[in-house]
Biotite code that builds the C-alpha atoms (Angstrom):
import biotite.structure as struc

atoms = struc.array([
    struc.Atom([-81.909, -81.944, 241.705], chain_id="A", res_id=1, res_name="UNK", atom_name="CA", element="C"),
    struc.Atom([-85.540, -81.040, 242.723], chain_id="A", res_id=2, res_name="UNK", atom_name="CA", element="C"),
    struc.Atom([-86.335, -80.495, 239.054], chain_id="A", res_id=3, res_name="UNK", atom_name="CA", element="C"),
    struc.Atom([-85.227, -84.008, 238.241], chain_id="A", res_id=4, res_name="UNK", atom_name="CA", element="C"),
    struc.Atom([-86.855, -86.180, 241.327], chain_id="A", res_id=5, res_name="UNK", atom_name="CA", element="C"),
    struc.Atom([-90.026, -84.011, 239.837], chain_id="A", res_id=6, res_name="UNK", atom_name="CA", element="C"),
    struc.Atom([-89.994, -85.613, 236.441], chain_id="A", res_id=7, res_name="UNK", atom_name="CA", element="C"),
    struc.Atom([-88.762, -88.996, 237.550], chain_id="A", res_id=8, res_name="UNK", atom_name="CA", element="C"),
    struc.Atom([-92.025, -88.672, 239.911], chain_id="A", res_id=9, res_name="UNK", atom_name="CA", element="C"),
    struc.Atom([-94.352, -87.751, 237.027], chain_id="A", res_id=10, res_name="UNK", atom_name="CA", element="C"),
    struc.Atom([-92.819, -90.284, 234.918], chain_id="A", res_id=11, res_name="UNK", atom_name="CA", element="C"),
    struc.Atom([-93.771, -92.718, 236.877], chain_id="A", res_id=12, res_name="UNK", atom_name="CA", element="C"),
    struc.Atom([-97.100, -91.796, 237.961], chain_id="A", res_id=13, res_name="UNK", atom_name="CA", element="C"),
    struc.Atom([-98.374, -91.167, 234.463], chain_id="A", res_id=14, res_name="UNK", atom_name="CA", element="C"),
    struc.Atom([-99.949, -94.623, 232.823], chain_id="A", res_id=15, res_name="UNK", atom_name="CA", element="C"),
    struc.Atom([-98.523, -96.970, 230.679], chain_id="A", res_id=16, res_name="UNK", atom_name="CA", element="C"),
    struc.Atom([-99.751, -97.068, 227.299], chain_id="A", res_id=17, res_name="UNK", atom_name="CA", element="C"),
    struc.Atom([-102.466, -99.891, 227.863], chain_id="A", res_id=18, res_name="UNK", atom_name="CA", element="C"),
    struc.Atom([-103.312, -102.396, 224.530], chain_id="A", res_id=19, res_name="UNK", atom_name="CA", element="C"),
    struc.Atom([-106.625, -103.266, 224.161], chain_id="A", res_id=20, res_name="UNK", atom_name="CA", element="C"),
    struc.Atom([-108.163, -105.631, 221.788], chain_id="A", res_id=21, res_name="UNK", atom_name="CA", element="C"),
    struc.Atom([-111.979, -107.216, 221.242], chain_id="A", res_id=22, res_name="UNK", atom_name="CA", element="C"),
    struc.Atom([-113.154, -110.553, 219.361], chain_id="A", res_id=23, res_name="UNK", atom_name="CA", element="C"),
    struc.Atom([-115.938, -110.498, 217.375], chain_id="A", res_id=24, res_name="UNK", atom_name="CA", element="C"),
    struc.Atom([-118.561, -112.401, 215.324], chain_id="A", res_id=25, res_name="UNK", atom_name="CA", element="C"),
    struc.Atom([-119.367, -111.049, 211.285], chain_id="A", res_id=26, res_name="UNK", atom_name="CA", element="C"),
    struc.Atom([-121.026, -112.227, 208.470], chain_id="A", res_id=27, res_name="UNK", atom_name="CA", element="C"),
    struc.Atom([-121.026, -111.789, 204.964], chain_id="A", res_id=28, res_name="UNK", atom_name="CA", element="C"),
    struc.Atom([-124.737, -112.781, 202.750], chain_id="A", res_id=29, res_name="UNK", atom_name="CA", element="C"),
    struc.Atom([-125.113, -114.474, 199.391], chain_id="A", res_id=30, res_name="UNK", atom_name="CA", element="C"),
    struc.Atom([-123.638, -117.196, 200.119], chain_id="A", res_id=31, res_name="UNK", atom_name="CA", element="C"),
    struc.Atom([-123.640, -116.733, 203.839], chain_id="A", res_id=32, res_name="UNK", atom_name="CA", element="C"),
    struc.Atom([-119.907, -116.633, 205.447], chain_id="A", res_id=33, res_name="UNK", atom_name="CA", element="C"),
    struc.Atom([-119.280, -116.442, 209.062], chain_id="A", res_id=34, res_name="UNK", atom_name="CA", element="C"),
    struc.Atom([-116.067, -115.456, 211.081], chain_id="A", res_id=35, res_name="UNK", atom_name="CA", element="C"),
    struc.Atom([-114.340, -115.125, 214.374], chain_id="A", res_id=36, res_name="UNK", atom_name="CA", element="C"),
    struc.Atom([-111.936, -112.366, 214.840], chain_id="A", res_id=37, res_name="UNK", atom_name="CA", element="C"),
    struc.Atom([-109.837, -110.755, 217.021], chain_id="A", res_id=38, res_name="UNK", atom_name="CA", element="C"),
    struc.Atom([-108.585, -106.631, 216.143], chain_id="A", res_id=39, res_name="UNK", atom_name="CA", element="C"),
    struc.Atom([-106.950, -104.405, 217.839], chain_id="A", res_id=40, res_name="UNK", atom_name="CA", element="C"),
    struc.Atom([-109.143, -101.367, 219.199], chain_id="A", res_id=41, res_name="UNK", atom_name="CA", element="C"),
    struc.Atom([-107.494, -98.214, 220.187], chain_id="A", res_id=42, res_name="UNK", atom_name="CA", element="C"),
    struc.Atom([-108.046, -97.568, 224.443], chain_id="A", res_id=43, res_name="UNK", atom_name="CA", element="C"),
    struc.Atom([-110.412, -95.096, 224.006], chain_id="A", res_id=44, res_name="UNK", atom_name="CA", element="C"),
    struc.Atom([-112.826, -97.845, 222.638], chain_id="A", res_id=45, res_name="UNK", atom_name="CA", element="C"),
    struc.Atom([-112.044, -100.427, 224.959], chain_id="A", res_id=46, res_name="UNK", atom_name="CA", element="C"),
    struc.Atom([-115.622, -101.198, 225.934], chain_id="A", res_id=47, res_name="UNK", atom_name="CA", element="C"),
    struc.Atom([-118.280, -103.365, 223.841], chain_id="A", res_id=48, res_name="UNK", atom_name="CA", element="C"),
    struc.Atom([-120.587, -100.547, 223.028], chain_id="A", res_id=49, res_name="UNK", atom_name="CA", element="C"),
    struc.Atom([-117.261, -98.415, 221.884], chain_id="A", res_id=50, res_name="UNK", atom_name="CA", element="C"),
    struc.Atom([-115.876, -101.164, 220.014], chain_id="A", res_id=51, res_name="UNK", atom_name="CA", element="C"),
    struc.Atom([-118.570, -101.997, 217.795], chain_id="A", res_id=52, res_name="UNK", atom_name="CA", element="C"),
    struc.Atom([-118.616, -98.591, 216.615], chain_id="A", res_id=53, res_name="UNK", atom_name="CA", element="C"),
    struc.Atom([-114.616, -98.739, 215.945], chain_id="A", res_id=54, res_name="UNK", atom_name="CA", element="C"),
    struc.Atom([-115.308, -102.566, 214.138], chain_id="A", res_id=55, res_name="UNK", atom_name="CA", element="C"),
    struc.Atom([-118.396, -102.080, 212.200], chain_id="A", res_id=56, res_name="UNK", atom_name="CA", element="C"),
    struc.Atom([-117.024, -99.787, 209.369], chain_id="A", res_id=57, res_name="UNK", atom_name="CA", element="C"),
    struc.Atom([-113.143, -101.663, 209.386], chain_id="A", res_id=58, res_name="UNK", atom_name="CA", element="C"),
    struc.Atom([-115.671, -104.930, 208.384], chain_id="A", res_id=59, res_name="UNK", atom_name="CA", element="C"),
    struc.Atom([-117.786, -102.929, 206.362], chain_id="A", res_id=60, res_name="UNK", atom_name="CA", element="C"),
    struc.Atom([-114.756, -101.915, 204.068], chain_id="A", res_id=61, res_name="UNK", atom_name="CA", element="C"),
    struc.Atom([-113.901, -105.461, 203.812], chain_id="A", res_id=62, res_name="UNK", atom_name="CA", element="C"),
    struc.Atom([-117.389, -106.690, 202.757], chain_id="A", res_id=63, res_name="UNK", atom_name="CA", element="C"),
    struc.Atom([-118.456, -108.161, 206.129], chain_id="A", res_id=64, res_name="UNK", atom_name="CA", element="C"),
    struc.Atom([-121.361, -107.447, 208.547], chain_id="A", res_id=65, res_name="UNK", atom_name="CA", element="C"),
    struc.Atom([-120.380, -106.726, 212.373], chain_id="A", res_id=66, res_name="UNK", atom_name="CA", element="C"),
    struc.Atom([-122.903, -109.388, 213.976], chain_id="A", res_id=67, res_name="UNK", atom_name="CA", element="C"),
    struc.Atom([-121.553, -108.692, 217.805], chain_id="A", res_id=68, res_name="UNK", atom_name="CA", element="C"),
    struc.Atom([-118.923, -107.925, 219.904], chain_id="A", res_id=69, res_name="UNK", atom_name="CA", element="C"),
    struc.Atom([-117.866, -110.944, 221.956], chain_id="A", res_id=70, res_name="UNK", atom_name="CA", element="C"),
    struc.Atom([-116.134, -108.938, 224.669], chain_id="A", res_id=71, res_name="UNK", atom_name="CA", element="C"),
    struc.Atom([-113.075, -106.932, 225.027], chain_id="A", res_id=72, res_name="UNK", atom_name="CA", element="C"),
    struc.Atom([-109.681, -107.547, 226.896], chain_id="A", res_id=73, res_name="UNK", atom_name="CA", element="C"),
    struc.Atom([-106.049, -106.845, 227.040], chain_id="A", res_id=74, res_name="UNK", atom_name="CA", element="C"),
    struc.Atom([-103.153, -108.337, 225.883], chain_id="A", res_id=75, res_name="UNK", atom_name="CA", element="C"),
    struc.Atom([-102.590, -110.748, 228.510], chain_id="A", res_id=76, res_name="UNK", atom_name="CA", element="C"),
    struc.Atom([-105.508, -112.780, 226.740], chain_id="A", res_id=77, res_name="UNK", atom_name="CA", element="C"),
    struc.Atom([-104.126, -111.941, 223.286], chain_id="A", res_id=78, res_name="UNK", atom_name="CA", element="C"),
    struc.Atom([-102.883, -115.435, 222.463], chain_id="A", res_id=79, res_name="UNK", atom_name="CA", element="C"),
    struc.Atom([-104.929, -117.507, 224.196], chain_id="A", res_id=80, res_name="UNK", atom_name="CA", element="C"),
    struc.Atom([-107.719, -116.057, 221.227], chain_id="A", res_id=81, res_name="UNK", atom_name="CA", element="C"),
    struc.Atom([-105.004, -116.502, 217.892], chain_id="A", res_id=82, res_name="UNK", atom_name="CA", element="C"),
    struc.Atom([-106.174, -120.204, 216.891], chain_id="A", res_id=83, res_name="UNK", atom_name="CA", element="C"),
    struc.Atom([-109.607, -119.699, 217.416], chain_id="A", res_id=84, res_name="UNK", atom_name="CA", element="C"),
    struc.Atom([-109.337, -116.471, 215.023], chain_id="A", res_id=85, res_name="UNK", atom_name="CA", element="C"),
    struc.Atom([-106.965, -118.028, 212.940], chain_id="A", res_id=86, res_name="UNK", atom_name="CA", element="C"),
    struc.Atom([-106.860, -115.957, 209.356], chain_id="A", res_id=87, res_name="UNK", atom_name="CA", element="C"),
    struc.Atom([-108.816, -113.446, 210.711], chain_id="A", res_id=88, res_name="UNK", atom_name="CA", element="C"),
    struc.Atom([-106.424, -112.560, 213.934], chain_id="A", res_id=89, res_name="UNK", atom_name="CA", element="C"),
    struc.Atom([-105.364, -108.848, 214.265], chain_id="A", res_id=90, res_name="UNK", atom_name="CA", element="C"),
    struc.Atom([-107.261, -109.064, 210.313], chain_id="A", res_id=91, res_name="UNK", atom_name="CA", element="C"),
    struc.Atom([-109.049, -105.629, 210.880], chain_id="A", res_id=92, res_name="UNK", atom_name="CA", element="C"),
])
């Protein structure tokens, strides 16, 4: 019985597995093209500084230039971001 109040205990002290997410501004050149995104950034990287390093070479791949990281948030604020983003929501 101990050994089972034990794990419920740890169970519930360990964290939930937080989602976290940033919106961003890119670019591509010749002709210039500018978007708006939203993408999903794993927790570890759930900082601007951390983010743009996660971003910049997922755009890169895609032909786009990582301008700036907006700011970074969880998913309460997901879908309050989706029609601004619109084609390029959850994109990269």
């Amino acid at each position: 019985m101990k050994h089972a109040l034990l794990a419920l205990a740890l169970l519930a002290a360990a964290p939930a597995q937080a989602q976290c997410y940033a919106d961003y501004k890119a670019k591509q050149d010749d002709p210039l093209r500018l978007h708006y995104g939203v993408a999903q950034v794993p927790d570890s990287a759930c900082s601007k500084a951390a983010a743009t390093a996660v971003l910049s070479p997922r755009l890169a791949a895609g032909g786009w230039t990582l301008l700036n990281v907006v700011s970074v948030f969880g998913p309460e604020t997901l879908n309050s971001k989706k029609a601004s983003a619109g084609a390029y929501f959850l994109r990269y």
